[in-house]
C-alpha positions, 0 to 999 in steps of 0.5 A, spaced: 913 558 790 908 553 787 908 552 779 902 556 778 906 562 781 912 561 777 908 561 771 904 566 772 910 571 775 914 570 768 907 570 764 907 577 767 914 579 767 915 578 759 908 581 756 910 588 761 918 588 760 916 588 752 914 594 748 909 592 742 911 595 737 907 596 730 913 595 726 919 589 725 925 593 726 930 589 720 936 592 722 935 588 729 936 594 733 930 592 738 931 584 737 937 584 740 936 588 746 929 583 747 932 576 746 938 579 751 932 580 756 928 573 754 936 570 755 937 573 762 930 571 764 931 563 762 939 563 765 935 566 771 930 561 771 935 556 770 940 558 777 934 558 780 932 551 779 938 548 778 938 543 784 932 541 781 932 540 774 940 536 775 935 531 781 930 531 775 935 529 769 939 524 773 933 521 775 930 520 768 937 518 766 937 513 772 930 509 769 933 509 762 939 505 765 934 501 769 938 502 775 937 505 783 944 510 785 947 506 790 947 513 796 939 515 798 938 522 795 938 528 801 930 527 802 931 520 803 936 520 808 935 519 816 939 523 822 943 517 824 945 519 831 952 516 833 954 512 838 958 514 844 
């Protein structure tokens, strides 16, 4: 999915999943079902992306130590084949 996609797919999901209501409900009684929802759709999100947010963070920490990983990362590795 591209960017755009996932952005407009979320956009949608959280402006039709939540009622509007004209009123704050000061006991709480429809804040907490719709922060669950909003937690339930960020951890979603998360484990989807995982891989990709863990590859970003590591790399990020990388430039600030002002060092390369000693392994290639899986895309730049090549397919060696192995003598017989």
């Amino acid at each position: 999915m591209r960017r755009s996609q996932v952005v407009l797919f979320t956009t949608l999901f959280f402006l039709l999943g939540v009622p509007a209501y004209a009123y704050g409900d000061p006991t709480g009684g429809s804040l907490l079902p719709f922060l669950f929802s909003m937690l339930a759709a960020i951890w979603a999100m998360f484990l989807i992306f995982a891989s990709r947010i863990r590859r970003g963070v590591a790399g990020f920490m990388a430039k600030l130590r002002g060092s390369k990983p000693d392994e290639p990362v899986a895309s730049e590795a090549r397919d060696e084949t192995i003598p017989s």
